[in-house]
Residue, then its C-alpha position, 0 to 999 in steps of 0.5 A: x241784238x246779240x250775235x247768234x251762238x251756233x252750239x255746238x259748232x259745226x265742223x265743215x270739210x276744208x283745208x284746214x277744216x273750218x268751223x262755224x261758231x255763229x251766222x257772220x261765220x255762216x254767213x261768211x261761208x256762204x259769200x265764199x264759197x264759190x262751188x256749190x252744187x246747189x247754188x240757189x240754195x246757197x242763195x236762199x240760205x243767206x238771205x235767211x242768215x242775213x234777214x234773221x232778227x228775232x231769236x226764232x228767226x236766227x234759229x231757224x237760219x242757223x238750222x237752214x245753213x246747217x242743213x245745206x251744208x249737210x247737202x253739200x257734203x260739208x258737214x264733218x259734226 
């Protein structure tokens, strides 16, 4: 199946800031980030990321990462 595109990309508060253009991004995010203030959201979200398959479910896991990052205070765009 082909990589998940997150359009537009989401811009997260970082040094430097960072960008998320697909869910390996996200996914990559979620692994490295070790201060979140809601962890077993964090959690939930990627096992959402890494379990998506069809197009629905990648849509779906794209909208779940973009709402925790929200949550957080991340998001920038």
């Amino acid at each position: 199946m082909a990589p998940y595109a997150i359009d537009p990309p989401l811009q997260l508060a970082g040094n430097p800031d960072v960008f998320i253009r697909s869910l390996d991004d996200a996914v990559a995010f979620l692994k490295e980030c070790t201060n979140a203030r809601r962890p077993m959201s964090q959690r939930s979200v990627l096992r959402r990321l890494e379990g998506a398959n069809s197009p629905a479910e990648q849509k779906d896991a794209a909208d779940a990462f973009r709402f925790w990052a929200e949550g957080e205070g991340l998001l920038i765009t």
